[in-house]
Structures are given as C-alpha cells and as structure tokens.
N, C-alpha and C positions, 0 to 999 in steps of 0.2 A: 504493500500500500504506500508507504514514505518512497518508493522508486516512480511510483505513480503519482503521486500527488509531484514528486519533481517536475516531471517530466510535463503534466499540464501547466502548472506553472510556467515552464519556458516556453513552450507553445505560446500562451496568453503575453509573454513577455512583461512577467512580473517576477521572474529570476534570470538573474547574468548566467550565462553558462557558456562554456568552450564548447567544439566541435567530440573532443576526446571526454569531456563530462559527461555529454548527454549518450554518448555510445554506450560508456559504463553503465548506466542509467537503464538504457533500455536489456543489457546482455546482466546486468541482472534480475530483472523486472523476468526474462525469459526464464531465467534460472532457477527463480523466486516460486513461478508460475507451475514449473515443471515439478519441483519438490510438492507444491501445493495439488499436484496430478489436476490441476485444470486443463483437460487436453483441448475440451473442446471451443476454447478460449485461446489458445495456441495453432490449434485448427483455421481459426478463421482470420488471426493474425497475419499466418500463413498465405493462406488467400488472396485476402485482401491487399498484402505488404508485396508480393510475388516471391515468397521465399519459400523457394521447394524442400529443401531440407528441413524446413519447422514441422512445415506440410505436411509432409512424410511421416518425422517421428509421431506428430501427434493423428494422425491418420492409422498408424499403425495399432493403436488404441482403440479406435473410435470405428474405424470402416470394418464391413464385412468385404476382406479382399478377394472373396470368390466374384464378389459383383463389381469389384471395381479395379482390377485385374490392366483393363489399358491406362486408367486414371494415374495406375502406379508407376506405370512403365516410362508414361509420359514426363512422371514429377521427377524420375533417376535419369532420364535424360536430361531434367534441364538444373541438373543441379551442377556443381564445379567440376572439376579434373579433378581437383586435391580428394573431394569425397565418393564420385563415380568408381574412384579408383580403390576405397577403400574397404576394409571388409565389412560395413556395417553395408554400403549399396550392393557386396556379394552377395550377403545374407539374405537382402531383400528379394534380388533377382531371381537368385536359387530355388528360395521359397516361392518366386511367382512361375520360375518353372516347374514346382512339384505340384502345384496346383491347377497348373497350366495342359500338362501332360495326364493328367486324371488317373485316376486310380488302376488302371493295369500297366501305366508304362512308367510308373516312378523311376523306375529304374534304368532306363535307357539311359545311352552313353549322353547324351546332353546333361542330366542333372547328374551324374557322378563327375562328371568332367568339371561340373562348377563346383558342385561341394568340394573336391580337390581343391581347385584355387582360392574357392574360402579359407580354406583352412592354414592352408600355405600361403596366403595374404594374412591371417594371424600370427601366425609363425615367424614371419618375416617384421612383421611389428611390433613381435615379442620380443625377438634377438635387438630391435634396433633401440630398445629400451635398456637404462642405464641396471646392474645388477644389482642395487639397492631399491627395496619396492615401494613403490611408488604410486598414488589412485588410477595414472593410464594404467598401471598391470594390472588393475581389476576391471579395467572396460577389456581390455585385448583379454585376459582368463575367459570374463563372460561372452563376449561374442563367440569364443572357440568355443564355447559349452552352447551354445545356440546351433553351431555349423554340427558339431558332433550328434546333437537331437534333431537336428534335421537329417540325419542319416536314421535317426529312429521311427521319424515322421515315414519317412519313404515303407518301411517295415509295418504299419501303421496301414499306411494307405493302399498294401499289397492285402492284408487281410483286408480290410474292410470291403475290398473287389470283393472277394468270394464271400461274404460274410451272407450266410441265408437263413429265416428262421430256422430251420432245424440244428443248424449247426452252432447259431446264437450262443449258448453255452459252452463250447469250447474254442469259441471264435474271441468270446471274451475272455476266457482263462490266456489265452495267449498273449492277448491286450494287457493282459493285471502287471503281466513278469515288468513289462516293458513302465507301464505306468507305478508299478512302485518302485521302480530305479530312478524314475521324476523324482517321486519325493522326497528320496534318498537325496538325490542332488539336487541342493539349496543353496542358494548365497549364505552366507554370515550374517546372523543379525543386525551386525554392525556397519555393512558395506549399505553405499547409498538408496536410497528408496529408491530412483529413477530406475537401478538395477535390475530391482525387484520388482517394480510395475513394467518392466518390458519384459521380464519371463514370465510374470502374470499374460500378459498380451500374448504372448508366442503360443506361450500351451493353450488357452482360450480358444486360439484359432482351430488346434488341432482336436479341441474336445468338441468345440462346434462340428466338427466333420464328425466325430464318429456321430455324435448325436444324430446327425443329417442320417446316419445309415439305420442306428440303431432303432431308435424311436418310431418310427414307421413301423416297429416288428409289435408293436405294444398295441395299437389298432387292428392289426390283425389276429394276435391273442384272444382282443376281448371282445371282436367278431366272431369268431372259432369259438369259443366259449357260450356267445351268447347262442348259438345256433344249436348248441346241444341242449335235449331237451332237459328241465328239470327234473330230476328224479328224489327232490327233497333233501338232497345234501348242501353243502357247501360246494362252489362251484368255482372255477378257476378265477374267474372276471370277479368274483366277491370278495374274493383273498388280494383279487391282486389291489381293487378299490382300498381297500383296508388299510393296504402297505401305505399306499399314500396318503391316507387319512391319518394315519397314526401320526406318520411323522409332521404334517401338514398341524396339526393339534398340538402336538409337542413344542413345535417352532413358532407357529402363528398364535398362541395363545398370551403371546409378550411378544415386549420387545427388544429385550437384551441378550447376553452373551458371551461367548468368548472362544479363546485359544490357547493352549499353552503347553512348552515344550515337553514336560515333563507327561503328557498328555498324547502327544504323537504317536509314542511306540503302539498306543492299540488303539491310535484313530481305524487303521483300516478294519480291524477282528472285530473290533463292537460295533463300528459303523454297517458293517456286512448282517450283519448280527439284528443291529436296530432297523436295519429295510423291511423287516417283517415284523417287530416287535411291538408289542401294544392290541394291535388289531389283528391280531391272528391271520396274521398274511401269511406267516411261516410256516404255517399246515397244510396250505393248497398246493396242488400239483403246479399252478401257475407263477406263485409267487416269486419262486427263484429267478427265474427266465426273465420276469418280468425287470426283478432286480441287476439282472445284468443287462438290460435292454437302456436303464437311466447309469450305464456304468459314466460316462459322459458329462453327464450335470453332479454324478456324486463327486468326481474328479475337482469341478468348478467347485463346486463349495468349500472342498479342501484348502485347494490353493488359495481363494478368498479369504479363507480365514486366517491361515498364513499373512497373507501380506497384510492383512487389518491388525493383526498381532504383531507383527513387526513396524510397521505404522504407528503404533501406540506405543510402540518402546522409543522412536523416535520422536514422541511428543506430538507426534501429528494424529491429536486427536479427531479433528472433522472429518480426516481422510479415513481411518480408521472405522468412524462411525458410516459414514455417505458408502465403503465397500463392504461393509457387513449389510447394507438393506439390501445389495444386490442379491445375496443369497434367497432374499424372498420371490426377488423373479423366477427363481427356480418352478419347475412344476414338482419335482423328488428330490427331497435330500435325504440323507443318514441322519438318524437319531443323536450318533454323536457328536456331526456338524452342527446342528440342532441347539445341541447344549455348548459346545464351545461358541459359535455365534450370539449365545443367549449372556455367556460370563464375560465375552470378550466384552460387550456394549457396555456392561454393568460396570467395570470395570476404568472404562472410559467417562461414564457418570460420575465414579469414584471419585476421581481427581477434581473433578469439577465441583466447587462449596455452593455453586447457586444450583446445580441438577442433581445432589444429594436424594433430593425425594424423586426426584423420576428414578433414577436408580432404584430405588427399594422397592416403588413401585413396579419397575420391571420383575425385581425377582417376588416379588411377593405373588403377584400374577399370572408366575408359569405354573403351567401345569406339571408338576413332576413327576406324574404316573407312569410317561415312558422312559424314565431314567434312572441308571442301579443305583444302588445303597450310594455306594461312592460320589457319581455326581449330586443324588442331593446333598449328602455332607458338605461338598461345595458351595452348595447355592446355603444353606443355612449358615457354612461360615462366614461366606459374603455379604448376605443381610445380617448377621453381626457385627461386622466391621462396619457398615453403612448404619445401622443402630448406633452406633458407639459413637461415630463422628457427628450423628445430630444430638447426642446428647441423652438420649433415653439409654440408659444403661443396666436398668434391670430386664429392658426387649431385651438389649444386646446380649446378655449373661444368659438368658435363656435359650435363646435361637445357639450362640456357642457350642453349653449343653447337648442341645439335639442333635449340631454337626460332628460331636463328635462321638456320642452315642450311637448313631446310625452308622459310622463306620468307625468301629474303635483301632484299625489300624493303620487310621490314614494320619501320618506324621504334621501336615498342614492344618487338619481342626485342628490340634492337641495346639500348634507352635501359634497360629492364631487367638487362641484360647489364652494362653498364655504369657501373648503381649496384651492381649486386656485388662488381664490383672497388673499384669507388671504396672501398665500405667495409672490403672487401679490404685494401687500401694503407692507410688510415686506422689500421687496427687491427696492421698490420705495419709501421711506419715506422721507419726508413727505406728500406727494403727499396721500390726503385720498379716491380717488378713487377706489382703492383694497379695505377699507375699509368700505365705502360705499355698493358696491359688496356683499362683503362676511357676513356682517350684514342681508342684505333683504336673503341672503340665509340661513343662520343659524338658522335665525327666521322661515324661510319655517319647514325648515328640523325638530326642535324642535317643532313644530305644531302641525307636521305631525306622530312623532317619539313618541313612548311608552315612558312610564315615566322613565326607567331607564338609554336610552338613551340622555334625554333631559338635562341633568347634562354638558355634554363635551360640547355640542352647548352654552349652556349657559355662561359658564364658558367663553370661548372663545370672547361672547360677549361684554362679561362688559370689557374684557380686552381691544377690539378694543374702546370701547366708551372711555375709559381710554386716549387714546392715540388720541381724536378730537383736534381739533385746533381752534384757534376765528372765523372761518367760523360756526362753527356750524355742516357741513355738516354729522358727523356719526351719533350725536346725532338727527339730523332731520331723518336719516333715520330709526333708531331706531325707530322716533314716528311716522312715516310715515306707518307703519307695519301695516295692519289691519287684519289678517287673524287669525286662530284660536290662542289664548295664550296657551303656553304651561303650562303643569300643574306640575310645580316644584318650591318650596317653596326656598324662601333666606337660609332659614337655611340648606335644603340638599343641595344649593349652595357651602355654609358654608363650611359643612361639606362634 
C-alpha cells in the first residue's frame, strides 16, 4: 500500500521523484503484490502495461491453459531473449507441448527433446551460480523439480489415455505411487511463498486433468446403479451419496480449520479412511471406486492446505485464510482435509484479538461426529486456548479437561493444559495451585512426547519446583507422578 500510495502521488505531482525512484516503487509494489498472491491484479497489470512476463506468471495461476494454449505461446514469444531463453519459458513450453500433444503421445520425441533442455538449461544455471547458497539456488533447485515432474506428468497423462471404468481402481492405485512422491516432495517451510504458490499452480493443472478423466466415471456409476432394480438393500448410488454427505457435513458445518506437520504422516491413511466415514459409504460395493474417481480434488485439498499452513507460518494470514475457502469449491474432500482446513482457519483467528470470537465460534460449530478421539482433542484444546485468551477461564479449564480426557495420549492436550496453568500460577502467586496443575501436566506431556520435545516441559518444571513454598505442595506433586519418565538427561537439560 505505502508503494502505492507513492506512486499516485507522483503521478498527481505532489511528490519529487527520480526516474530510478519511481522504478523501485513500482518493482516493489510487483513484489509486494506477488507475496500478497494477488494474481489477478498482476494479470491485468500485465495486460494493460504490455508486459508479457507478469502476464504469464500470473496467468499461470489464474488461466485454465488447456483453453488458452495459443494465448500462451503468443505471450513467450513476445517476451525478451534474456527470459525466452531461460528455463522458467522451457518449463512453460514443455508443458504447453504435453498438453498440446494429448494424452497418447506425451511421449514423442518432441517433448523429451525439450524436457532434456529444460533441465540442462537448469543445470547450466546451477553451475553458473557462485558455491555458497544463495535464494537464485532455490528458484534454479525449484524449477529442476518442476522439469523433473513434468516427466511424471507425461507418466500421468499415459495412464489417464487408457484409464476406463472398469479399470478405474487400479488405474488409480498407479496414480497414488506417483502422487504420494508429490507430497513427499515439498519446499521448506521457510523458502518463499511465490515458491510455493507456483507448485501449488503446477500440480492444480495436473489434478484438473485427471479430474477431467476421472469424474465422468462417477455419473456413470450412479447411472449403473440407478438402473438396477431395488431389491431393499443398500445400493451403490446411496453409499456412494453418503460419502459425500459425510464429508460435505463435517467440512461445511463451520468454518475453520487447519494443517499441520506433525499431522501429515496419516493425512493420506485416515483421509482414504474418512471418504467413506460417517455415512456409511464404506459398506457399499460402490463407494471405493467412487473414492478413487475424486482421487483429483482429494489431491487439491491436500496441497491447499499445505500452502495455507505454510502461508500462516509466514504471517500471511488473509492469504492463508482466502486458500483454505477454496477447499469448499471442492465437490469431495477427505475427512481429514476436512479437519485440518477447519484448525488451520481457527488458528489464523487465533492470532487475531478483534476475531477471537469468530474463532471459537468456528470451532464451537463443527460438527465433530466424523472425526476420531484424537482430532476432537484438538478442537477442545483449541477452544481452550481461545477461552483463555478472552478471559473466561473456568470455559477454558474445562474444554482442556475434555481434550485431554478424550485422548489421554496425545502429548499436545496435556502440554497445552499445562501452559494454562502455568500462567494460571504466574498470575496468582503465590497461590501454588497453577502450579500444582501445570507440573502433573508437563510431566504427562514429556512422557508422552519424543525426546527432542521433552527439553521445554522439563525445563519449565524445575522452574515451577523452584518456586514451592513450606507447604510442600509442587514438590509433592512432582513425586506424586507415576507415569512413564521421560527420557532426557540433566545435562541436555543443561544444555
């Protein structure tokens, strides 16, 4: 906005400005715009200003390039030498030849001949880079990881030729190998957002194509299905309705949510899991099939939450928020997308002291009957923490409780739990009843918790014991503990 607000000012000729100020002015206003993913703001920049390279990146976002295929071709012609030449226009091309070339000739010597020079146009930009790393080595890494998935894409678009209902189930077990090696490979947390919203864009494209194939097979099912007569049972087309009501119920019943690493390793088991859960979709002969028919949109959800969780690590809260609603375009999600989309939002409320009560009110509103023991612990710890911060504290103490009665061995109630007393005690001293509290939980939580985590609980404890009084009382409860000892030594204490 302050690049903006510049910039009209010297127009209006009510700021002095040089020739090389107001450049800076605008190449960060671009910059500004692009971490802000306002593409379609960049789009029309583009446009209107005739700069095919804005065009382009924010096009690449924004456009369905199956339909705009010459659009593209036209805008890489008319951009410079410096960039025509470089592998970010191989990328493009490449890809507008695999799409170009359709689904039974991905493979023909034209697009391996390019993806070759992609890559060796990477290669060649990696070597020309100094051997101390540097943020170019993380554009040239990612683009090589773009060239390389588009050799996955080609793999991609060979199955989806032959892909026919009957074969739909092990046309997509073929698909899973390939799409859980996506989510395997991820940026870093920490590498730029624009990073992350152009692998979000890339894989989107390609989950639009299977969708294009698959989804068509799900109208045919529940055609097949309806044509047989009823003989009083449950029926294919009922189970497979269900699937998507459950989850449609789970998700749409609120509107918050989330994401988070520690959460990953069984998005796909429970997500697979959740397509049929709640409404007994998972008993029908239909329901599988049907499940792997939105294998496509469960893909998109994943990566959306992804990038809205790494979005919100970056502070970029509205971004964060504006791609988790996308999830609700979806027609099928997974249960477990479901509820990370639901914590991610909540989460993003968090932070924010004037949407405190939208917050609560999110989670207060989901419905949590499609979700295990585990995730509601979550949502009750999180409306404790959101309790706590507006001040109601015997809600908060309560809802605690719950989350961690409902799953007594999730390490996060307990360490949540924990720091409420702590601040409890803090704020009431000398009164050692917070500390009392927060000791039987810390000790849970550090039990319970991997060894790298059991440092902070620990730490935390000797402090409270520090601070007993001649009653005795922390140090009793300290010895009071009986449950598993954590396994971390005085000296990484120490240290």
């Amino acid at each position: 906005a302050a690049y903006e607000r510049a910039q009209t000012k010297a127009r209006a000729g009510n700021l002095p400005f040089s020739e090389s100020e107001y450049c800076l002015w605008e190449s960060r206003w671009v910059e500004s715009t692009k971490r802000l993913q306002s593409w379609d703001m960049l789009l029309d920049l583009g446009l209107h200003e005739s700069l095919p390279e804005i065009e382009l990146e924010a096009g690449w976002r924004v456009w369905d390039w199956n339909e705009r295929q010459a659009q593209a071709f036209q805008l890489i012609k008319a951009t410079t030498s410096e960039f025509s030449s470089s592998p970010r226009a191989k990328f493009y091309e490449t890809y507008l030849t695999l799409i170009k070339t359709g689904t039974e000739r991905t493979k023909t010597a034209d697009f391996q001949r390019m993806c070759k020079e992609g890559i060796k146009s990477c290669l060649q930009q990696w070597n020309e880079l100094p051997p101390i790393g540097t943020p170019a080595h993380l554009e040239v890494l990612h683009l090589f990881q773009l060239m390389v998935e588009l050799g996955d894409a080609s793999n991609i678009y060979t199955s989806l030729a032959s892909t026919k209902a009957e074969n739909l189930e092990s046309k997509s077990g073929d698909l899973k190998s390939v799409l859980q090696t996506w989510r395997e490979r991820l940026p870093n947390n920490s590498d730029p957002i624009n990073i992350w919203s152009d692998l979000v864009a890339w894989r989107q494209h390609i989950f639009k194509a299977i969708n294009d194939v698959y989804v068509p097979f799900i109208t045919q099912q529940s055609t097949a299905a309806a044509s047989v007569p009823n003989d009083g049972s449950e029926g294919p087309a009922k189970g497979s309705n269900k699937t998507k009501s459950a989850e449609s119920k789970a998700s749409r019943k609120s509107g918050g949510g989330g994401t988070d690493t520690a959460e990953d390793s069984k998005a796909d088991e429970e997500g697979q899991r959740g397509a049929g859960a709640g409404g007994g979709g998972g008993s029908t002969s239909n329901s599988v099939p049907t499940s792997y028919a939105y294998r496509g949109y469960h893909e998109m959800a994943w990566i959306i939450n992804r990038f809205a969780h790494v979005a919100r690590l970056h502070g970029l809260v509205d971004v964060c928020i504006s791609s988790l609603t996308r999830i609700y375009t979806l027609p099928n999600i997974e249960i477990q997308e479901a509820f990370l989309k639901l914590r991610e939002q909540a989460k993003c409320y968090y932070h924010r002291s004037q949407e405190l009560q939208s917050g609560l009110d999110v989670i207060s509103n989901t419905n949590l009957m499609y979700f295990s023991r585990g995730q509601k612990a979550e949502f009750f710890t999180l409306k404790g923490q959101f309790l706590a911060k507006l001040g109601k504290l015997e809600e908060a103490n309560h809802a605690f409780a719950t989350g961690a009665q409902l799953e007594l061995s999730s390490p996060k109630a307990w360490a949540a739990w924990g720091r409420y007393n702590d601040e409890c005690f803090c704020k009431s001293m000398p009164d050692p009843t917070g500390a009392v509290n927060a000791i039987s939980c810390y000790m849970q939580a550090a039990g319970l918790s991997k060894r790298a985590r059991v440092r902070r609980f620990l730490a935390r404890t000797l402090w409270l014991l520090s601070q007993d009084d001649a009653s005795g009382k922390v140090c009793a409860a300290f010895d009071a503990y009986n449950g598993e000892m954590p396994t971390c030594s005085a000296a990484a204490i120490r240290a």
